[in-house]
C-alpha positions in Angstrom: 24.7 47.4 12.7 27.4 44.6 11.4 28.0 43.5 14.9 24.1 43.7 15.8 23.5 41.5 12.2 27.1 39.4 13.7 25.5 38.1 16.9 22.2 37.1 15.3 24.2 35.0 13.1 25.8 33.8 15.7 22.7 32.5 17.4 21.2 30.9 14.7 24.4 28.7 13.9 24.5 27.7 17.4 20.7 27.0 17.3 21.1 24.9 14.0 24.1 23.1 15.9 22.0 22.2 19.0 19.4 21.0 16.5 21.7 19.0 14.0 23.5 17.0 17.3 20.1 16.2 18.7 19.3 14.9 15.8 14.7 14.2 15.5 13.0 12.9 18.6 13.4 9.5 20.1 10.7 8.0 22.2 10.8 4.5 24.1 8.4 1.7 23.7 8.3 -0.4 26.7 6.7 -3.6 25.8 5.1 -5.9 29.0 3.2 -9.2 29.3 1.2 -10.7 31.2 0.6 -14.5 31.4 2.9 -17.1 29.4 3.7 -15.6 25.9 6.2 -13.6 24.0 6.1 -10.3 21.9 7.7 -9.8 18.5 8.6 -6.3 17.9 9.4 -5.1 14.0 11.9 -3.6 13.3 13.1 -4.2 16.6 15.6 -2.3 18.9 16.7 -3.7 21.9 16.7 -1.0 24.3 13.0 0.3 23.4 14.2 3.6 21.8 12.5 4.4 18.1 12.6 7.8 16.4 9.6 9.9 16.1 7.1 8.5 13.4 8.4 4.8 13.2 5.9 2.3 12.7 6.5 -0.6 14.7 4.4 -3.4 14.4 3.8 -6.1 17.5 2.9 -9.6 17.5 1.9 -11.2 20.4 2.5 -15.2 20.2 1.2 -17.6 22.8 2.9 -20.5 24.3 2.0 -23.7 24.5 -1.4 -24.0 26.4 -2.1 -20.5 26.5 -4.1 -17.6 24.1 -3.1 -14.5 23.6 -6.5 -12.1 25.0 -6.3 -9.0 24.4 -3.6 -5.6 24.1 -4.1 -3.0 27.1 -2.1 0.3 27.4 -1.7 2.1 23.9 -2.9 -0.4 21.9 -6.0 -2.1 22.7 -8.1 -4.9 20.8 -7.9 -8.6 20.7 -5.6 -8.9 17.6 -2.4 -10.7 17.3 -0.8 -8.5 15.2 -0.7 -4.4 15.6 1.1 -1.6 14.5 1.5 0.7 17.0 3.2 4.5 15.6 5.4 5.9 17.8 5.3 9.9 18.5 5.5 9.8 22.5 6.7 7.5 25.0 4.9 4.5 24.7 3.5 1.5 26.7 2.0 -1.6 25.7 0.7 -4.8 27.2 0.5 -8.6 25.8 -2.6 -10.2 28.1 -2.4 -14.2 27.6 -4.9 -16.3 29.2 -4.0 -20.3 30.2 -6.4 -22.3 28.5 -8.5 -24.2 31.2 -11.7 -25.7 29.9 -13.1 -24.9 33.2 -13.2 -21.4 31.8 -15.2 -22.3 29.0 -18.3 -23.9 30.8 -20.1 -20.8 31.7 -19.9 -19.7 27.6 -20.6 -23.2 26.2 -23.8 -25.5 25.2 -23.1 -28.5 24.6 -24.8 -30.2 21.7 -25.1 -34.4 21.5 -24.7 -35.9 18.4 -27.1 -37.8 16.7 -28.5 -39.1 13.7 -30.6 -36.3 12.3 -33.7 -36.2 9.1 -33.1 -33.1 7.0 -36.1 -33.2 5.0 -37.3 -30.5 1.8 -40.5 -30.9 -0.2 -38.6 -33.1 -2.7 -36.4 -34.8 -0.5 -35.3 -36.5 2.4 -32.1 -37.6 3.9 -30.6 -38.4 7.3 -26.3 -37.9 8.8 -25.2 -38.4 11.4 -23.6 -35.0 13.7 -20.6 -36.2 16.1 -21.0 -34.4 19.5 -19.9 -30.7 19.8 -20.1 -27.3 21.9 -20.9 -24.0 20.6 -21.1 -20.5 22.0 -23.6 -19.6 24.0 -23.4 -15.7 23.0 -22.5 -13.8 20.2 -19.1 -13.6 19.0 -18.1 -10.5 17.8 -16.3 -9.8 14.5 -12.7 -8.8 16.9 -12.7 -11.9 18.6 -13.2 -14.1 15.4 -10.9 -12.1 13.1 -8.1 -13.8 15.8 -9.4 -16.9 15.6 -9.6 -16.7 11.8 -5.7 -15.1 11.3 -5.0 -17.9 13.6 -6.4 -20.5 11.6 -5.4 -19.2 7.8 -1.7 -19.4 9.1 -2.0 -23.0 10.2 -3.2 -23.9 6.5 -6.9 -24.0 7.7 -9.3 -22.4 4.7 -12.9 -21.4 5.0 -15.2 -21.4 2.3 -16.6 -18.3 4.3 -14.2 -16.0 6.1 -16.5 -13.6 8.2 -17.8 -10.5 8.4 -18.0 -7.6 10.7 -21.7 -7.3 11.3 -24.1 -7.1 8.5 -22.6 -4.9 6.1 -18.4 -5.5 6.8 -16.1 -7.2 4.5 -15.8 -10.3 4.6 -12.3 -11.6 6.0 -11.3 -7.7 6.7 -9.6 -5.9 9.3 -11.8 -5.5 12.0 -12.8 -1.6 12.0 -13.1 0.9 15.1 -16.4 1.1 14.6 -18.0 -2.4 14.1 -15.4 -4.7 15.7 -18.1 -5.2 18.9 -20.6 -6.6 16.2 -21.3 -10.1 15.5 -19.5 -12.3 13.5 -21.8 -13.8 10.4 -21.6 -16.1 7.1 -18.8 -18.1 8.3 -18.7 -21.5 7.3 -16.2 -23.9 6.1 
């Protein structure tokens, strides 16, 4: 019976051993672009590998006439800045787009300027509008949340920060659920 109770012993030390030098799980992160761009990784180990329920969070940075598009692979979404938590191997992917006002002539209007009359029933008064373009479709709340991040950290303030649809936050996080909506009440 000693010996029997001996041997079990014995192969639970060695399985607490085998456990103890493997220490908890490590998974890589492989981190890609495409386009011209660079991605920030925080905290951030160069050779990929992270243990089992780190929080790493990614920031993908344009260069100079280019925008950052959109994350593909594990992440997805059309934010800058993502925390991605990592409990597998995982892949991610940094899309940046040249900027080429070509691209924008199919999504534009442009407006001409002019002197316009804004008129009430009390009163009457006329400005002038310099020339501009504006969108000719929606913009949903995911795409303007980066243009908005983008803007507040290059000292740009709105007196009207967005919101997700009708009924978001304004200036939030854009959510799973609503980030497709339009953008409204922005102004600044």
């Amino acid at each position: 019976m000693k010996r029997k109770i001996s041997i079990i012993f014995l192969v639970l030390v060695l399985i607490a051993s085998a456990f103890l030098m493997c220490g908890p799980a490590q998974y890589k992160l492989e981190i890609n672009k495409n386009g011209n761009g660079n991605v920030t990784a925080e905290p951030n180990f160069p050779d990929g590998t992270y243990t089992n329920g780190t929080d790493v969070v990614l920031k993908a940075v344009a260069d100079s006439g280019w925008f950052f598009v959109e994350w593909q692979g594990d992440l997805s979404g059309g934010v800058e800045t993502k925390t991605i938590t990592i409990d597998s191997d995982k892949s991610v992917t940094a899309i940046f787009k040249e900027n080429n006002s070509n691209d924008l002539k199919d999504i534009m209007i442009s407006v001409p300027g002019g002197r316009f009359t804004q008129s009430s029933e009390d009163e009457s008064f006329a400005h002038r509008i310099s020339d501009f373009s504006i969108g000719k479709y929606e913009v949903t709340y995911a795409l303007w949340y980066t243009v908005y991040t983008w803007a507040k950290e290059n000292s740009y303030n709105f007196q009207n920060a967005g919101r997700e649809g009708d009924d978001g936050t304004d200036g939030a996080n854009p959510t799973d659920d609503s980030k497709y909506e339009p953008v409204t009440c922005i102004n600044w």
